[in-house]
C-alpha positions as CSV (number, residue, x, y, z in Angstrom):
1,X,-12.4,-24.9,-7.6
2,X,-10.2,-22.1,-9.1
3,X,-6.2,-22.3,-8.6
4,X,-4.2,-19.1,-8.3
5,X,-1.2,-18.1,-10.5
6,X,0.6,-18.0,-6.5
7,X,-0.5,-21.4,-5.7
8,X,1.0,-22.7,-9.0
9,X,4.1,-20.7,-8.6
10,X,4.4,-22.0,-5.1
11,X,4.0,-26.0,-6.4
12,X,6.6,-25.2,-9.0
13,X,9.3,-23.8,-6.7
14,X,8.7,-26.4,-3.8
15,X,9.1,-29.2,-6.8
16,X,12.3,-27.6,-8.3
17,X,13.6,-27.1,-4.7
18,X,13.4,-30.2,-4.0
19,X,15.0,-31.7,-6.9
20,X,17.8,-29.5,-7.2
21,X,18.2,-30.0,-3.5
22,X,18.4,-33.9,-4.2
23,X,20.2,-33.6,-7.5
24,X,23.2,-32.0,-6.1
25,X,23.5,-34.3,-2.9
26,X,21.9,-32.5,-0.4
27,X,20.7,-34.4,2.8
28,X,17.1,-33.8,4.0
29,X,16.1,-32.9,0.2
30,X,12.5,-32.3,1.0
31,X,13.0,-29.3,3.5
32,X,14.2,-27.1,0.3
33,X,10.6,-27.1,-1.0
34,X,9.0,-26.9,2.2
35,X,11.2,-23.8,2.4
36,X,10.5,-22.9,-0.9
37,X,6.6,-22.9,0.2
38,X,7.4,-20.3,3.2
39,X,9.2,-18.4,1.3
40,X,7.1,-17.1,-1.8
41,X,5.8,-13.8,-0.8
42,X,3.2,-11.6,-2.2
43,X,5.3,-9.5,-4.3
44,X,9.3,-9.7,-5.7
45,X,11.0,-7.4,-3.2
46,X,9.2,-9.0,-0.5
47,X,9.7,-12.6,-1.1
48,X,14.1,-10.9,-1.5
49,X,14.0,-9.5,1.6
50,X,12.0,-13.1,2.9
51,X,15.3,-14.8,1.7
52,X,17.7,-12.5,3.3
53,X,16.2,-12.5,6.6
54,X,15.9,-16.4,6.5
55,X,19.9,-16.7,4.9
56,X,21.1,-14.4,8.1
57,X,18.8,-16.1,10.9
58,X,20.0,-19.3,10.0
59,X,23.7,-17.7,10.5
60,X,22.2,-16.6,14.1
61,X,20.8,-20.4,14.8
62,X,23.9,-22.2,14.0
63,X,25.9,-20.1,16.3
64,X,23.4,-20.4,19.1
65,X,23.0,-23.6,18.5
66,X,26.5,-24.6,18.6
67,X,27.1,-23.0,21.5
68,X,24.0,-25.4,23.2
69,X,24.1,-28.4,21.6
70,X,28.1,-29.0,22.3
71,X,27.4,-27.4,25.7
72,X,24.4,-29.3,27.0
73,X,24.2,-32.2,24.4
74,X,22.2,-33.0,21.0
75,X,18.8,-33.7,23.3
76,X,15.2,-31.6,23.4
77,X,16.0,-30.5,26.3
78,X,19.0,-28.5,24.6
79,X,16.9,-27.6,21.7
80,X,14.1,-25.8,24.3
81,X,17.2,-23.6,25.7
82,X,17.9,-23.6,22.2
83,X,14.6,-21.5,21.1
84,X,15.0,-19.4,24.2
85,X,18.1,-17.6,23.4
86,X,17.6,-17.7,19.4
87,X,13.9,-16.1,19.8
88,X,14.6,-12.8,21.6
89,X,18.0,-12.3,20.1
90,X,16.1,-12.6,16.2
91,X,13.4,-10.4,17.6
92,X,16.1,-7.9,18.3
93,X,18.0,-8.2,15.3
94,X,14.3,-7.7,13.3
95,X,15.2,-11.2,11.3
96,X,11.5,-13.0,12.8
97,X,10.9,-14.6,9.2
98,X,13.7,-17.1,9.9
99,X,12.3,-18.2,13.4
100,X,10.3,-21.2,12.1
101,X,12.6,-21.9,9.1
102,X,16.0,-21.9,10.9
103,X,14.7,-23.7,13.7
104,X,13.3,-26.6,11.7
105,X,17.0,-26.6,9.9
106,X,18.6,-26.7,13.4
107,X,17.0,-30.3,14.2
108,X,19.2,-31.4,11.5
109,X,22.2,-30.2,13.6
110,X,20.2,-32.3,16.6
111,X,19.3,-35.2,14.2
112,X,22.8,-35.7,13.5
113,X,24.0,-35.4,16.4
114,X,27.5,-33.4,15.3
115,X,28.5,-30.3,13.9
116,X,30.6,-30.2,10.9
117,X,31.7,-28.3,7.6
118,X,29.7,-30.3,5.3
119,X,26.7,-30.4,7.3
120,X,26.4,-26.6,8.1
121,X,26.7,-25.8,4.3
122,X,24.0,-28.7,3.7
123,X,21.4,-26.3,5.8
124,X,22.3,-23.1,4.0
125,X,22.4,-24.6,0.7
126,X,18.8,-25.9,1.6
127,X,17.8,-22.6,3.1
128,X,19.5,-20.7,-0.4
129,X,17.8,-23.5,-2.7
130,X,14.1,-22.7,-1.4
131,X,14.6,-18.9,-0.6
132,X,16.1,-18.8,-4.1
133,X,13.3,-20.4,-6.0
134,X,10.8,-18.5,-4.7
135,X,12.4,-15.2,-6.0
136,X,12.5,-16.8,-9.3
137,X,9.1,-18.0,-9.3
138,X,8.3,-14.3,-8.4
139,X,10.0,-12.3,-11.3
140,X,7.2,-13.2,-12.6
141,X,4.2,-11.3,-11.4
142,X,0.8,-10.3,-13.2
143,X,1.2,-6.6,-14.1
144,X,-1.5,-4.9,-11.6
145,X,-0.6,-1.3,-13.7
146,X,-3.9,-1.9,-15.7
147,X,-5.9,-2.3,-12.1
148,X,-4.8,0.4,-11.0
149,X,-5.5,2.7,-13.9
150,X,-8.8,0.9,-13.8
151,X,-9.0,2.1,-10.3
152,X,-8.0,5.5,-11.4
153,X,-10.6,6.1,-13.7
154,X,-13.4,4.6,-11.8
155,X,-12.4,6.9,-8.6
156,X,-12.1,9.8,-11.2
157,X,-16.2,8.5,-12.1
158,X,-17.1,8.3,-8.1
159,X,-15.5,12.4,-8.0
160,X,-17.0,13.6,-11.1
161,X,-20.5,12.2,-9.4
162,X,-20.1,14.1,-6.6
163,X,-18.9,17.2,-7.6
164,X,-22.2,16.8,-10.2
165,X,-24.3,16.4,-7.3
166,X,-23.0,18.9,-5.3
167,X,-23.3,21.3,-8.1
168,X,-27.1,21.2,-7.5
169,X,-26.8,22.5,-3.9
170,X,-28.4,19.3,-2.3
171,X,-30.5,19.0,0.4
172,X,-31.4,16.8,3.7
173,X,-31.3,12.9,2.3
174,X,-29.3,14.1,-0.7
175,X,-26.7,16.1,1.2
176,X,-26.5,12.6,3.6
177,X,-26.2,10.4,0.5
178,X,-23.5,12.8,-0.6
179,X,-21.1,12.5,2.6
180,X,-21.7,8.6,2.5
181,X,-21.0,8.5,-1.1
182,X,-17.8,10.3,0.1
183,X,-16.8,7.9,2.9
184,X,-17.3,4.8,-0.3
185,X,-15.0,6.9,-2.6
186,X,-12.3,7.0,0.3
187,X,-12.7,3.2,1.0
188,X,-11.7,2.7,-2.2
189,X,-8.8,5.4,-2.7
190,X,-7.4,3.5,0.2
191,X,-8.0,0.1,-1.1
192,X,-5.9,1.9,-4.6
193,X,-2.8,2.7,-1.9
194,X,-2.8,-0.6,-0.7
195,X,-2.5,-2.0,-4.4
196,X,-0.3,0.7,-5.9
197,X,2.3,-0.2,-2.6
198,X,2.3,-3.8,-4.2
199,X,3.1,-2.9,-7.2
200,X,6.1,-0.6,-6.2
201,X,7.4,-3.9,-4.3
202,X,7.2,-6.1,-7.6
203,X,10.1,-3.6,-8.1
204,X,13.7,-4.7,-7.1
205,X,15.6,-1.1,-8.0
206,X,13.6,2.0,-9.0
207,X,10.1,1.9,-7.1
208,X,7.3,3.7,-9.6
209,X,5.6,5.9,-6.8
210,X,2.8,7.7,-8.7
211,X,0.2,5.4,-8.1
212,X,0.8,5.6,-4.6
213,X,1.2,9.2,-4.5
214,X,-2.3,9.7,-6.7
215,X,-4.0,7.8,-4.4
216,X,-3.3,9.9,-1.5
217,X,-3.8,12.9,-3.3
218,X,-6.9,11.8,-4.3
219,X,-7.8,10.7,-0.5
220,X,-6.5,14.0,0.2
221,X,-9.1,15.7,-2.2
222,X,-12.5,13.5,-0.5
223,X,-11.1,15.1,2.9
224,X,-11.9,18.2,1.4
225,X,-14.8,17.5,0.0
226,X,-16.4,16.0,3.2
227,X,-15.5,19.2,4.2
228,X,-17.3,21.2,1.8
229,X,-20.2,19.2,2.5
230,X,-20.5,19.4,5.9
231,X,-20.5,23.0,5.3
232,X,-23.4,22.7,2.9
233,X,-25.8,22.2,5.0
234,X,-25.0,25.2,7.5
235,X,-24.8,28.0,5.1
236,X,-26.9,30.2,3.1
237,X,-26.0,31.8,-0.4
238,X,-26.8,34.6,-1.9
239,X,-28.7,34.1,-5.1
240,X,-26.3,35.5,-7.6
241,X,-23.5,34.1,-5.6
242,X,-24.8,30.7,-5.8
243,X,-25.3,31.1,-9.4
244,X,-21.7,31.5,-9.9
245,X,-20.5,28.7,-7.3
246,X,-22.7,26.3,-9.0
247,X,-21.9,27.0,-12.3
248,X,-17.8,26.8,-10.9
249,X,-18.4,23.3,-9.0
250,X,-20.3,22.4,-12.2
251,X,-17.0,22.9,-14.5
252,X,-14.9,21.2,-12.2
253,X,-17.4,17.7,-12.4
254,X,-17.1,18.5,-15.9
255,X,-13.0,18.8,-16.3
256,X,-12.4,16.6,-13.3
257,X,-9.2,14.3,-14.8
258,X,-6.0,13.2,-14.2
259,X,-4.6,15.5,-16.8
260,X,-6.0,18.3,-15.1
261,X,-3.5,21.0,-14.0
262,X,-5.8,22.9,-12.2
263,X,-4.7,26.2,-13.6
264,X,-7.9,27.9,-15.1
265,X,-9.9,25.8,-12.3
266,X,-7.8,28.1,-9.7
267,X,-8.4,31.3,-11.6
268,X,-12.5,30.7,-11.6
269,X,-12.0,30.2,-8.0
270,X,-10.4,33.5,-7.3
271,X,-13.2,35.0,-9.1
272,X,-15.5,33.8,-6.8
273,X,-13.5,35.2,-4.2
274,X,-13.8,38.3,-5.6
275,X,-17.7,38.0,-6.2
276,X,-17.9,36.8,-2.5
277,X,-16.1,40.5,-1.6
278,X,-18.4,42.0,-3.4
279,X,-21.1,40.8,-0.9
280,X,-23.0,44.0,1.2
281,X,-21.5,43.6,4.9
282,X,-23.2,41.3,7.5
283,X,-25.7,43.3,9.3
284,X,-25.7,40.9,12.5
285,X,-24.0,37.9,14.1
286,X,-25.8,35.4,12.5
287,X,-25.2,37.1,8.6
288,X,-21.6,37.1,9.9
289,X,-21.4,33.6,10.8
290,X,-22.6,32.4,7.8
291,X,-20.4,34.1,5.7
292,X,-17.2,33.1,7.6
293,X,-18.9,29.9,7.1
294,X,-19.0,30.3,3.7
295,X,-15.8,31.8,3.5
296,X,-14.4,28.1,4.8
297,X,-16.5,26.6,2.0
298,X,-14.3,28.4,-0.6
299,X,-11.1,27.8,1.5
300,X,-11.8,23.9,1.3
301,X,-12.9,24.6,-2.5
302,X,-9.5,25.9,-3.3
303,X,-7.4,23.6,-1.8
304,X,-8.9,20.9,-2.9
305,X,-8.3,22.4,-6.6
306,X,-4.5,23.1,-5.0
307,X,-3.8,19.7,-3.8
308,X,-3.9,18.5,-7.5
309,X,-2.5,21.4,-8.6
310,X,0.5,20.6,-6.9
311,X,0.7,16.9,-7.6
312,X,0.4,17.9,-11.1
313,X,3.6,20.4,-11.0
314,X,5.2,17.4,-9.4
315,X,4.5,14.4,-11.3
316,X,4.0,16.6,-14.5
317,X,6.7,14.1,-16.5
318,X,4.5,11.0,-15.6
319,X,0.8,13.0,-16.3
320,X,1.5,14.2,-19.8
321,X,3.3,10.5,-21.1
């Protein structure tokens, strides 16, 4: 049995909750941790903004609650009409992480059977107490920038692969393995998005977004490649052309990096252009369909070479570190 850095954090905050809660004089002690427990999210900004919402729906219970309880009486039946006002109002007011929480602080108010000074800031001490711990607990977090430079290079491995393979101008069950390769690569740029967001929420102030941004410009890239390849298997090249475009997709396997600014990748491009030019006329409709076919092939080649190009001019100050 293997126990988490979160499940020790969230022991750890429940346990201090509760003492602090009972150290200072707190009634109902115990509902600090349990708070505590609800309220340690999966990364620092997100367990904040867990607090918040809870600290400003509990302000929302106690007034509803109030209003009920000295209205109708301290009974269930009260606490049902309760939970049917404070629901839809906390749904509008987008504060739904304090639904469970407040309401289980409420039947203190019912417990007690009375409203009073003391015992409203008893509840929000409780609520601040938990909430509270569980930011602490959560400044510290594991530091998931090596992952995801891990997960950098090993997309970076997946591209040069491809681009390799593609080089040789595949055919049938090759060119199928190719676009299925593909489809992995982007199952995994999407998995890096999902990480590199957790990692700008372990953030309070300043949110890093390269990661983030990589990864979509990377997913960005595989659309155009899936592209390319689809292509592949619809066109046909001229022999001296193909020389040339193999020889081109073959130096981009071979530089493909996140240091890459694209720039002599772009002018080789543009040379094929100009070969492709060169190219006697089409002499029917099916010579002319292929090359506009082919002419999208080099589209989709240069903007996928553009795409980083332009994610290098931007994050150019983070690249070059």
């Amino acid at each position: 049995m293997r126990i988490g850095l979160r499940t020790v954090k969230t022991a750890i905050a429940s346990v201090l909750a509760m003492y602090i809660a009972q150290w200072i004089g707190l009634h109902f002690a115990a509902s600090a941790g349990v708070i505590a427990i609800l309220s340690l999210a999966g990364t620092k900004k997100n367990s904040l903004h867990t607090g918040i919402e809870r600290l400003l729906s509990l302000v929302v219970a106690t007034l509803v609650s109030f209003c009920i309880f000295e209205w109708v009486g301290f009974s269930p039946l009260s606490f049902g009409i309760y939970l049917l006002l404070f629901i839809p109002i906390v749904v509008k007011l987008k504060l739904t992480e304090g639904i469970v929480v407040s309401s289980v602080l409420v039947t203190h108010y019912l417990t007690e059977a009375h409203f009073s000074l003391s015992l409203i800031g008893n509840e929000f001490l409780l609520m601040g107490i938990g909430a509270g711990m569980a930011v602490v607990m959560n400044l510290y977090m594991p530091d998931r920038k090596k992952e995801l430079v891990k997960q950098q290079r090993a997309a970076e491995e997946l591209f040069r692969a491809l681009l390799w393979d593609l080089s040789i101008w595949p055919t049938g069950d090759q060119l199928a393995q190719l676009i299925e390769d593909s489809r992995d690569l982007m199952k995994k740029l999407h998995e890096g998005q999902k990480q590199a967001r957790l990692y700008q929420e372990d953030h309070f102030f300043e949110e890093p977004i390269y990661f983030e941004e990589y990864f979509l410009m990377r997913s960005a890239q595989v659309r155009m490649l899936q592209d390319m390849l689809i292509l592949q298997r619809t066109i046909a090249v001229d022999s001296a052309l193909l020389v040339e475009l193999k020889e081109v997709l073959a130096f981009t396997a071979q530089t493909f990096a996140e240091k890459n600014d694209g720039t002599l990748l772009l002018e080789k491009v543009e040379a094929l252009f100009l070969f492709y030019q060169r190219q006697a006329l089409p002499k029917n409709r099916d010579e002319f369909e292929n090359r506009a076919r082919l002419f999208q092939f080099l589209q989709s080649f240069k903007g996928f070479i553009e795409i980083k190009s332009e994610f290098f001019d931007t994050f150019q100050h983070v690249v070059q570190k």
